[in-house]
CHARMM internal coordinates of N, CA and C (Angstrom, degrees):
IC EDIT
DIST 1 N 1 CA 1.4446
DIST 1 CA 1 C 1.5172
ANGL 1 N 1 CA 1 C 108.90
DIST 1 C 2 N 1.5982
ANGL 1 CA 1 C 2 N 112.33
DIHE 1 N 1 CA 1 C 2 N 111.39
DIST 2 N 2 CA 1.1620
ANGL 1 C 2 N 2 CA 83.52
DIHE 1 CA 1 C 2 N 2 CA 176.04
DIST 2 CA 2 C 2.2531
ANGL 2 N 2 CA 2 C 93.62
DIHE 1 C 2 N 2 CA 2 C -132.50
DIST 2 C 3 N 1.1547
ANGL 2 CA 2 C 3 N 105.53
DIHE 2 N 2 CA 2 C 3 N 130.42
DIST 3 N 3 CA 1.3240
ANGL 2 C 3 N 3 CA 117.92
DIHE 2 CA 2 C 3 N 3 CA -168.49
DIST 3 CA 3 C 1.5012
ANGL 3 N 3 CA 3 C 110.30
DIHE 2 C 3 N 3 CA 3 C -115.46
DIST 3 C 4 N 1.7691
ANGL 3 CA 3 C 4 N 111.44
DIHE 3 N 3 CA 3 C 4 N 155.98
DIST 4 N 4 CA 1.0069
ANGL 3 C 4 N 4 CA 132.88
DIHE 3 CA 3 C 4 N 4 CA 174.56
DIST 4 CA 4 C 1.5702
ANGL 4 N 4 CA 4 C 114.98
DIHE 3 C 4 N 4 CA 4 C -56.83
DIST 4 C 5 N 1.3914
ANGL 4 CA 4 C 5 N 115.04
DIHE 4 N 4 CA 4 C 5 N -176.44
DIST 5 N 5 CA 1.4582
ANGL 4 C 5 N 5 CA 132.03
DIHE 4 CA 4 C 5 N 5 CA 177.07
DIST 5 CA 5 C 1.8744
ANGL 5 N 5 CA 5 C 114.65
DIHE 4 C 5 N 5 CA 5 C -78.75
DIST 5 C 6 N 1.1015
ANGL 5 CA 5 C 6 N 98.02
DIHE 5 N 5 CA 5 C 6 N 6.09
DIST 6 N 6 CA 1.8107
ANGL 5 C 6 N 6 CA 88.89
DIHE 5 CA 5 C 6 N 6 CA 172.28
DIST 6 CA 6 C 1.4632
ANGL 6 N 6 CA 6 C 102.52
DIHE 5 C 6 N 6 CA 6 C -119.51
DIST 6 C 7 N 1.1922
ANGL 6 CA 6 C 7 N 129.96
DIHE 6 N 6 CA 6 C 7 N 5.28
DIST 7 N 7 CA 1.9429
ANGL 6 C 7 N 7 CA 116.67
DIHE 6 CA 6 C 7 N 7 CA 148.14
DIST 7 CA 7 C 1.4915
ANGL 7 N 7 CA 7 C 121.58
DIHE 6 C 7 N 7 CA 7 C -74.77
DIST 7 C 8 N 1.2089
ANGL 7 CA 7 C 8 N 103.36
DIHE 7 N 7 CA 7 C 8 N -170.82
DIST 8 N 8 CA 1.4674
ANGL 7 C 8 N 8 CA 106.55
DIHE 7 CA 7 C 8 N 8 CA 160.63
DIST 8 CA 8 C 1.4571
ANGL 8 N 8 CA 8 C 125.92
DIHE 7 C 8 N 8 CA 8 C -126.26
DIST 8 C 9 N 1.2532
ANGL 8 CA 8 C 9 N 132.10
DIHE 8 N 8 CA 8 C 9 N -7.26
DIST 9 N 9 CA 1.5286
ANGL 8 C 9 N 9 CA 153.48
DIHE 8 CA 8 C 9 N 9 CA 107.16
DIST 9 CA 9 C 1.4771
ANGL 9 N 9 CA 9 C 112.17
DIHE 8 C 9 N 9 CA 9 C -30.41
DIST 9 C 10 N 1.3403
ANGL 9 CA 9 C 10 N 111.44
DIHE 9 N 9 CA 9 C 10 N 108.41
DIST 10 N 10 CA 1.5640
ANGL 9 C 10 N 10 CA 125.39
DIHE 9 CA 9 C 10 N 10 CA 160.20
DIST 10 CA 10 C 1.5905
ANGL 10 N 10 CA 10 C 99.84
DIHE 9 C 10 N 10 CA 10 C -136.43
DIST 10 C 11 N 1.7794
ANGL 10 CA 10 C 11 N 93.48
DIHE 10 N 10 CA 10 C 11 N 135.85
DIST 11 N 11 CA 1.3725
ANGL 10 C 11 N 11 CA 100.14
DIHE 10 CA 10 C 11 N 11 CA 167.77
DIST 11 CA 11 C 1.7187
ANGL 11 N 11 CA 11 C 110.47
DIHE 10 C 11 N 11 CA 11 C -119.32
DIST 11 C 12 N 1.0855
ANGL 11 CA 11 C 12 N 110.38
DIHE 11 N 11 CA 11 C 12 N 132.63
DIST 12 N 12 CA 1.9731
ANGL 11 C 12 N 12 CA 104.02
DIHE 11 CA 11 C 12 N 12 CA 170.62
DIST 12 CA 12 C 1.1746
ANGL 12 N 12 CA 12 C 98.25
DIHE 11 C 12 N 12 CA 12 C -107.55
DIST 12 C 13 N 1.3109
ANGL 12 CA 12 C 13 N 100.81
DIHE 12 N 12 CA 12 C 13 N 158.80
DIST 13 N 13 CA 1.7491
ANGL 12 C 13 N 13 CA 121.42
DIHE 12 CA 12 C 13 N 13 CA -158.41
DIST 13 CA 13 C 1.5839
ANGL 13 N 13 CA 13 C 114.41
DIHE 12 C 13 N 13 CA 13 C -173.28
DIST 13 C 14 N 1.1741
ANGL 13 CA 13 C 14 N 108.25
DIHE 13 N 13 CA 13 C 14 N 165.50
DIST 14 N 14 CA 1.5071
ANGL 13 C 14 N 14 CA 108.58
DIHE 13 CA 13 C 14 N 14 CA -176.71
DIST 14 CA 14 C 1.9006
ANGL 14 N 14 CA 14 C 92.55
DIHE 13 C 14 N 14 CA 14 C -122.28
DIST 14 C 15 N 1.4327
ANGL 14 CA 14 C 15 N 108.07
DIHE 14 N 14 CA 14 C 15 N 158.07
DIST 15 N 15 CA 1.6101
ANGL 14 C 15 N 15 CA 105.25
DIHE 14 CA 14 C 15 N 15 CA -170.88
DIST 15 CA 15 C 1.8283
ANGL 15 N 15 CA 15 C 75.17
DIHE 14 C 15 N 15 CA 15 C -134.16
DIST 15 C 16 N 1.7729
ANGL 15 CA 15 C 16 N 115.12
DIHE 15 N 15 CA 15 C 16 N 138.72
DIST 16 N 16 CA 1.2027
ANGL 15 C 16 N 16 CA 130.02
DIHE 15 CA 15 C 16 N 16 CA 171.67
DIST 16 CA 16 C 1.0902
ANGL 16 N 16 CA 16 C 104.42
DIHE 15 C 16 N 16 CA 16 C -115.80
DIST 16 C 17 N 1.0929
ANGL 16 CA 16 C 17 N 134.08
DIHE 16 N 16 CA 16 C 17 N 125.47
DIST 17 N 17 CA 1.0832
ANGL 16 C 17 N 17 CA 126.63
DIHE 16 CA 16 C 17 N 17 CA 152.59
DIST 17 CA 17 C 1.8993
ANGL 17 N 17 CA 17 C 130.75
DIHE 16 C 17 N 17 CA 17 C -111.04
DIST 17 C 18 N 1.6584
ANGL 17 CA 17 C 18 N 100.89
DIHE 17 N 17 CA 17 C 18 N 129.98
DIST 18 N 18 CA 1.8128
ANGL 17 C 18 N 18 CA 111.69
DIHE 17 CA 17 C 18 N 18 CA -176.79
DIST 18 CA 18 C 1.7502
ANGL 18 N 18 CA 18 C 101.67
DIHE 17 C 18 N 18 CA 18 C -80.69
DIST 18 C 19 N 1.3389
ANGL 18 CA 18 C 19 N 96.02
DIHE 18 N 18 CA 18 C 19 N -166.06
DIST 19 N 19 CA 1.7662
ANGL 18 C 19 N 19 CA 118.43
DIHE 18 CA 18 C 19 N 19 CA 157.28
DIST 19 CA 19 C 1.5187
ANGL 19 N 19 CA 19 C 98.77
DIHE 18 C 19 N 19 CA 19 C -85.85
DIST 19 C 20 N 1.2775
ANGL 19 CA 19 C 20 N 138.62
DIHE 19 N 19 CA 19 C 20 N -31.89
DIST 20 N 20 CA 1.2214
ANGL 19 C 20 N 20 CA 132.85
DIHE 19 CA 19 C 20 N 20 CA -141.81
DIST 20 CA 20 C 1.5409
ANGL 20 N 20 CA 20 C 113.17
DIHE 19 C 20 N 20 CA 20 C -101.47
DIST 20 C 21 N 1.8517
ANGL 20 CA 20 C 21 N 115.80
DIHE 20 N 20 CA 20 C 21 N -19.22
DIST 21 N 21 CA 1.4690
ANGL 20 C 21 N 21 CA 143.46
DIHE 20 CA 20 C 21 N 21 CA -156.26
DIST 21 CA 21 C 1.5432
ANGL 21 N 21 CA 21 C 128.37
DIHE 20 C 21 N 21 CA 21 C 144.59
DIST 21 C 22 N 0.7306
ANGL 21 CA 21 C 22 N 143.41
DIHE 21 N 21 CA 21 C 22 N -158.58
DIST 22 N 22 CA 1.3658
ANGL 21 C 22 N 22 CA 164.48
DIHE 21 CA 21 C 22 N 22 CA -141.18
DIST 22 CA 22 C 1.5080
ANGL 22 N 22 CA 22 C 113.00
DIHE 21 C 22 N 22 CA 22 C -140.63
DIST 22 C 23 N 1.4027
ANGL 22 CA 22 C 23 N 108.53
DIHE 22 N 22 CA 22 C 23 N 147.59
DIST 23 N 23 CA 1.9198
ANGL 22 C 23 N 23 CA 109.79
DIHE 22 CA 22 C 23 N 23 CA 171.53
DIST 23 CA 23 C 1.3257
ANGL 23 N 23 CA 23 C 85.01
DIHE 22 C 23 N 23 CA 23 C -161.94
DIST 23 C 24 N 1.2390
ANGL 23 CA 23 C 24 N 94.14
DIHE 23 N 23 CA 23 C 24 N 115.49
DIST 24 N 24 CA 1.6676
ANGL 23 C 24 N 24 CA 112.65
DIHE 23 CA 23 C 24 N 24 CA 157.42
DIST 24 CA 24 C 1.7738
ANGL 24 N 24 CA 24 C 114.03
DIHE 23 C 24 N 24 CA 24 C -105.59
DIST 24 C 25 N 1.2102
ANGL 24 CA 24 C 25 N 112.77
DIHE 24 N 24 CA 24 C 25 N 132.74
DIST 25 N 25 CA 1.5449
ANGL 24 C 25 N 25 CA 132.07
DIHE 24 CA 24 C 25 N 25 CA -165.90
DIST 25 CA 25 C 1.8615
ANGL 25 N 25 CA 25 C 96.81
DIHE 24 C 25 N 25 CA 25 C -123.66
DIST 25 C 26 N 1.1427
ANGL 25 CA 25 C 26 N 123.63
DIHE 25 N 25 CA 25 C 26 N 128.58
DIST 26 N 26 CA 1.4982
ANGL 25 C 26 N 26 CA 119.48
DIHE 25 CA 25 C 26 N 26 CA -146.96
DIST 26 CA 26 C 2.0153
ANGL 26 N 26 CA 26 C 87.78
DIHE 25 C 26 N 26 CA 26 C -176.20
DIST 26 C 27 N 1.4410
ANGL 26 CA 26 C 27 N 94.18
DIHE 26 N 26 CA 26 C 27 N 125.48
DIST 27 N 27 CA 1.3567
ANGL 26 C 27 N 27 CA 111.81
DIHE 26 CA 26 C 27 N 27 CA 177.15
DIST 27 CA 27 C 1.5543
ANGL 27 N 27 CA 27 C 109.54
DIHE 26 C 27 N 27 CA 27 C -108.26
DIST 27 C 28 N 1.4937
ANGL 27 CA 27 C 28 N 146.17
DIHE 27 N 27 CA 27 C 28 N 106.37
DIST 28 N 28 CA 0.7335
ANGL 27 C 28 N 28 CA 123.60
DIHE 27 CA 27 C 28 N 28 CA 167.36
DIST 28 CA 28 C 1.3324
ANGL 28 N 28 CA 28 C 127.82
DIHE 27 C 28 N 28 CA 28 C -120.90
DIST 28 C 29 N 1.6395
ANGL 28 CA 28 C 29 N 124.67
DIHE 28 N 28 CA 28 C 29 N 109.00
DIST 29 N 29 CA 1.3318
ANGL 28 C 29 N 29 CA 117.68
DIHE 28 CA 28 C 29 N 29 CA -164.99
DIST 29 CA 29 C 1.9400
ANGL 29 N 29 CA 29 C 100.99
DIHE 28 C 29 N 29 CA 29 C 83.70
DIST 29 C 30 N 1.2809
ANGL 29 CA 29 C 30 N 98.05
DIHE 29 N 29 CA 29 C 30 N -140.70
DIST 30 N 30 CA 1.3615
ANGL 29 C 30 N 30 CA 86.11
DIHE 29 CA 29 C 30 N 30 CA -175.64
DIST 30 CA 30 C 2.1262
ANGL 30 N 30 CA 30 C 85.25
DIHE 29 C 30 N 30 CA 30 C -108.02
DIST 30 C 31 N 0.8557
ANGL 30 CA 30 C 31 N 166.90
DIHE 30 N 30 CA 30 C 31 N 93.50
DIST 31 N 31 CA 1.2716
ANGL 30 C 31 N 31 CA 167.18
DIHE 30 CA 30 C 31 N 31 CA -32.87
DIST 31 CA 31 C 1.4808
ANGL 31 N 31 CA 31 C 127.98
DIHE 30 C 31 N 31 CA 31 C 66.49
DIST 31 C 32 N 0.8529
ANGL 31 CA 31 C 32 N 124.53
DIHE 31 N 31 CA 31 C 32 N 142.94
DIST 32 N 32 CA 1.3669
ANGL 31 C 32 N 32 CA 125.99
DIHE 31 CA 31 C 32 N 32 CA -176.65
DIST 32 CA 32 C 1.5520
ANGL 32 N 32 CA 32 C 109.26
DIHE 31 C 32 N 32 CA 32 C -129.40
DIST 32 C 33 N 1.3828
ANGL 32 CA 32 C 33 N 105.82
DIHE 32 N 32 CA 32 C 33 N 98.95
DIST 33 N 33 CA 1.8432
ANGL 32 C 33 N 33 CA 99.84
DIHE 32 CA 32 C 33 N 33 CA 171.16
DIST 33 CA 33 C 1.4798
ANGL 33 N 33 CA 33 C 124.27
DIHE 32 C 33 N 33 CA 33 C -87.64
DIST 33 C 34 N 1.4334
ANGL 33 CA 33 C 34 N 132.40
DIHE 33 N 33 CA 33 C 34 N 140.69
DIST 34 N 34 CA 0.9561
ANGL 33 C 34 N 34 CA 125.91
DIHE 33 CA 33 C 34 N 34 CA 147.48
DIST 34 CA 34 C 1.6176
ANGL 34 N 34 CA 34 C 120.91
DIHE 33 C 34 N 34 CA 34 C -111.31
DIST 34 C 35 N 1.1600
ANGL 34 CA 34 C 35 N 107.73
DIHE 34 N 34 CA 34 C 35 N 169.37
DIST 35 N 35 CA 1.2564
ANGL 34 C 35 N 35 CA 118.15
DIHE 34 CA 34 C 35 N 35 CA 173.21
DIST 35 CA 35 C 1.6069
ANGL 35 N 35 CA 35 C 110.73
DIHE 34 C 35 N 35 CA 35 C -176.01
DIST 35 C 36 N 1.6558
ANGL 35 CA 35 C 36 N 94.93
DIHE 35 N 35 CA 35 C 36 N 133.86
DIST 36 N 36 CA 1.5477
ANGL 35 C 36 N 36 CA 132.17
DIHE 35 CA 35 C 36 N 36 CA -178.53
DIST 36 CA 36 C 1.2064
ANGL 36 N 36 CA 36 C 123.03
DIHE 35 C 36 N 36 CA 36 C -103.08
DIST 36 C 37 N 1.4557
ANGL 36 CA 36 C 37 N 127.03
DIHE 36 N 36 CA 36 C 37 N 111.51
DIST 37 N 37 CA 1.3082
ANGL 36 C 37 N 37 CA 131.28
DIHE 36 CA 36 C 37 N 37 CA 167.94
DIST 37 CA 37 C 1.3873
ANGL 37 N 37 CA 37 C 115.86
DIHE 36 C 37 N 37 CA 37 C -109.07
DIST 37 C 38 N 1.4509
ANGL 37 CA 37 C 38 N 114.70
DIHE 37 N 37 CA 37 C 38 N 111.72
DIST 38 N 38 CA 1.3953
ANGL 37 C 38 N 38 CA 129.89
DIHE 37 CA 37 C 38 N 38 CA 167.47
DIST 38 CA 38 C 1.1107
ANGL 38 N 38 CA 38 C 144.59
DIHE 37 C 38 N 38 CA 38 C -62.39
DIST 38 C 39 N 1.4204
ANGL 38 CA 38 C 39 N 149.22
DIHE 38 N 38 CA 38 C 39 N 116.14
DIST 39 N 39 CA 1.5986
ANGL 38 C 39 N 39 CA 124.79
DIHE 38 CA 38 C 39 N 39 CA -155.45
DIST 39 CA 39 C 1.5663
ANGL 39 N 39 CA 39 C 90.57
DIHE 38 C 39 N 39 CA 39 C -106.19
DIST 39 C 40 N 1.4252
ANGL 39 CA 39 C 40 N 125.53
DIHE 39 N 39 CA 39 C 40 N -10.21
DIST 40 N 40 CA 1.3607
ANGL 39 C 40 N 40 CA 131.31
DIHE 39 CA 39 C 40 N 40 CA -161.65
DIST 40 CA 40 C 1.5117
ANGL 40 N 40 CA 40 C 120.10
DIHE 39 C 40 N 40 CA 40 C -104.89
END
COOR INIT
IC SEED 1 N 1 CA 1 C
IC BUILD
């Protein structure tokens, strides 16, 4: 999740992208998100 200036939840993150899917790397708070999108 990563959102504008009118929440109160902000996450920064970096989005990679392969041939194979997606990797999102996302700090939120003191938390660490990931998230994987698969094309396979």
């Amino acid at each position: 999740m990563i959102v504008g200036q009118d929440v109160d939840e902000v996450c920064a993150g970096l989005l990679l992208r392969f041939e194979s899917g997606d990797l999102v790397i996302g700090a939120l708070g003191d938390e660490w998100v990931l998230v994987v999108d698969s094309l396979a």
